[in-house]
C-alpha positions as CSV (number, residue, x, y, z in Angstrom):
1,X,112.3,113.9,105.1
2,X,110.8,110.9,106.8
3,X,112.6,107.3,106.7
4,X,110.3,104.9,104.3
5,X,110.7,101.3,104.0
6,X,109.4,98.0,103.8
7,X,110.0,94.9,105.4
8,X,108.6,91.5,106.0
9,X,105.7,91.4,108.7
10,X,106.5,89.8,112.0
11,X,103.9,88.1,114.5
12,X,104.5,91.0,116.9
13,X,103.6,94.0,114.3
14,X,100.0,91.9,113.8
15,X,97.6,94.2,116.3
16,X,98.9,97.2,114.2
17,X,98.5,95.4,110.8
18,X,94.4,94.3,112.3
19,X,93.7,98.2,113.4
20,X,94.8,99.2,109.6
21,X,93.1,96.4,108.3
22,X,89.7,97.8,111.0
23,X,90.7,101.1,109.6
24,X,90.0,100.8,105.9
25,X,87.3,98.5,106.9
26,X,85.3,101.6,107.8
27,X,86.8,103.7,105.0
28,X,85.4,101.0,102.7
29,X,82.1,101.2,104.1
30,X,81.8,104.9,104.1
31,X,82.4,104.5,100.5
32,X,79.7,102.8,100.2
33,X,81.6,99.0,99.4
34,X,81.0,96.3,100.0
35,X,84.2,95.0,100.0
36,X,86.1,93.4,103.5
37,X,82.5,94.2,104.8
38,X,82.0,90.6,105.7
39,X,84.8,89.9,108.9
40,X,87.2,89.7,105.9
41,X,90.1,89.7,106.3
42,X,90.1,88.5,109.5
43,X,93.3,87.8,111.5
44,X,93.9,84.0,111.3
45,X,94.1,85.2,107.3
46,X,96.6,87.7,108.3
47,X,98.2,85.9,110.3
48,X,99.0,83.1,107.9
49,X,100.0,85.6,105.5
50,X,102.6,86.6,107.9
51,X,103.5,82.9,108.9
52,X,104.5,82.4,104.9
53,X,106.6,84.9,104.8
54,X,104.1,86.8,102.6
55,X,103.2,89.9,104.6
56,X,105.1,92.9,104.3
57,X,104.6,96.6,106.3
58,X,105.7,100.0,104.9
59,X,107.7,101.6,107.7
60,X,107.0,105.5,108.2
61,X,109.3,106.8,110.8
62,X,109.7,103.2,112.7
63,X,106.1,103.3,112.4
64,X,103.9,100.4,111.1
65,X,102.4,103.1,108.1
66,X,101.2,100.3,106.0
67,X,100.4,96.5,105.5
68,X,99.9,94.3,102.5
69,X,100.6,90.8,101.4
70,X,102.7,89.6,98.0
71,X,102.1,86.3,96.4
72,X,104.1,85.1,93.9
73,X,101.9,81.8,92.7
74,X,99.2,81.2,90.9
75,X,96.1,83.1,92.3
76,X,92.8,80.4,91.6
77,X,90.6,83.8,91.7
78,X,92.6,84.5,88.4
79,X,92.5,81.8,86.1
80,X,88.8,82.7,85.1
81,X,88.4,86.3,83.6
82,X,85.7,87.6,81.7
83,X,85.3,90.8,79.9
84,X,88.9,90.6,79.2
85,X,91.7,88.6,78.8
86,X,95.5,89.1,80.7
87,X,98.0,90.1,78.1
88,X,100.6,87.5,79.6
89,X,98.9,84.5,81.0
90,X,101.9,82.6,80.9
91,X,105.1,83.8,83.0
92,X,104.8,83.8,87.1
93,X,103.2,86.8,88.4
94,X,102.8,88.6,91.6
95,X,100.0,89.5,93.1
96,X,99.6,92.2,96.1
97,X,96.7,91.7,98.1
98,X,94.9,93.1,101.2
99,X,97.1,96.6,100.9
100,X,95.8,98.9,103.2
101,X,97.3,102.4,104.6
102,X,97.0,103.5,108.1
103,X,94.6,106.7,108.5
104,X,97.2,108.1,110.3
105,X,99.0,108.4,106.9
106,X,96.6,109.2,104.6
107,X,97.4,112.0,102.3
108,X,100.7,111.3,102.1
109,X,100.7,108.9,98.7
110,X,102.6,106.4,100.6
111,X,99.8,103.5,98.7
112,X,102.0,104.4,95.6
113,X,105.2,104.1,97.4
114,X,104.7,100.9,98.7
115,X,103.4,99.3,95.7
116,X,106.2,100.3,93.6
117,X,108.9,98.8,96.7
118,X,107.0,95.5,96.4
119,X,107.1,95.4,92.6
120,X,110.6,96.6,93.1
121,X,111.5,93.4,95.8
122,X,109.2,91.2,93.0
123,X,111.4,92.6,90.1
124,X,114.7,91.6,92.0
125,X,113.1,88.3,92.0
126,X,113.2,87.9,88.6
127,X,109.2,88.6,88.3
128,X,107.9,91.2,85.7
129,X,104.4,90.1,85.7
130,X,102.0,91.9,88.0
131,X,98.6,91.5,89.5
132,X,96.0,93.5,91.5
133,X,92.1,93.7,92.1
134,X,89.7,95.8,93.4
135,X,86.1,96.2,93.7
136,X,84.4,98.6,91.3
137,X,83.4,100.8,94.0
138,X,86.9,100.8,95.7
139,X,88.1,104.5,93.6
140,X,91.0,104.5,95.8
141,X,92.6,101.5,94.8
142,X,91.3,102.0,91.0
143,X,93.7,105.0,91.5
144,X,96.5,103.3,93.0
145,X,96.4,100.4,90.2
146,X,96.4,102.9,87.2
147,X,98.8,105.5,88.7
148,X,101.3,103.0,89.3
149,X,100.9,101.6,85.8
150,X,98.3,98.9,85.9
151,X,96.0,98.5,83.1
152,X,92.5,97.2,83.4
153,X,92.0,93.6,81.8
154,X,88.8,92.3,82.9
155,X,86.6,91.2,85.8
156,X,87.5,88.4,88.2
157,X,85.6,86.7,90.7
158,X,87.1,86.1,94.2
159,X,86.5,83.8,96.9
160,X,85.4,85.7,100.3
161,X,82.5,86.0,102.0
162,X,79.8,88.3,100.6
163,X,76.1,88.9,100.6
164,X,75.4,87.9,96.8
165,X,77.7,86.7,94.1
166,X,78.2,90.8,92.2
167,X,80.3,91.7,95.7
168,X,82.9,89.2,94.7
169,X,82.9,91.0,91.4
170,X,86.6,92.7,90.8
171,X,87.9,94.8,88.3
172,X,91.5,92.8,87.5
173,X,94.4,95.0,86.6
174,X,97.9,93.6,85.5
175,X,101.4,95.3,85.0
176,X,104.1,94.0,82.7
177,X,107.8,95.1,82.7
């Protein structure tokens, strides 16, 4: 049985969080998405993540297996939703962002694991709202959302850099507990 954990990203675990982040770059364009196929995100937007405090790293082994980021604030991207509405609009949520598992990994579930220790570290917090998006064409993270109890509320509009307005499009999933 292998060790699994999270913890808090440091500056030093950064070139393993960028080749992940490279990694499902190309797995997202193999796909066929469009998403982070614009030099997002890049790694001063990592980096800040990491400089906040808001980075974290699933640990396989004492391996860096995993990277994603947890915001609990008030995500602009959110506060418009069409197609939908959030069933609680009102208490603080969390939001994971930018999750991404290394290829060395894959087939190993871990995405589930590590969403449900940063819900988990979120929950201790006193949070029980939760957030996620994903492109429409991202069927790996549709997956994740729903299998770790998600539901699908609507579509959101985010603010990267994309060729036309539809590849900011995201399907936005929430959890309540």
């Amino acid at each position: 049985m292998s060790s699994i954990y999270i913890k808090r990203a440091q500056i030093t675990d950064l070139n393993e969080i960028m080749n992940i982040i490279s990694q499902a770059q190309a797995m997202l364009k193999a796909d066929g998405s469009p998403q982070w196929q614009n030099g997002y995100p890049d790694t001063a937007t990592l980096k800040n993540d990491i400089m906040a405090q808001q980075c974290w790293v699933l640990m396989v082994d004492n391996k860096v297996a995993g990277t994603a980021t947890l915001i609990v604030a008030d995500d602009p991207n959110y506060r418009e939703i069409t197609d939908g509405q959030w069933e609680n609009n009102t208490d603080p949520y969390a939001t994971i962002h930018r999750i991404a598992i290394s290829g060395d990994f894959a087939g190993q579930h871990l995405g589930k694991i590590f969403v449900s220790n940063l819900i988990s570290q979120s929950y201790q917090n006193g949070i029980r709202n939760f957030r996620i998006d994903t492109h429409k064409l991202n069927k790996r993270m549709k997956h994740l959302a729903t299998s770790a109890g998600y539901v699908h509320r609507g579509k959101i509009y985010v603010s990267e850099p994309a060729v036309n307005h539809e590849d900011n499009a995201r399907l936005a999933f929430e959890l309540n507990l």
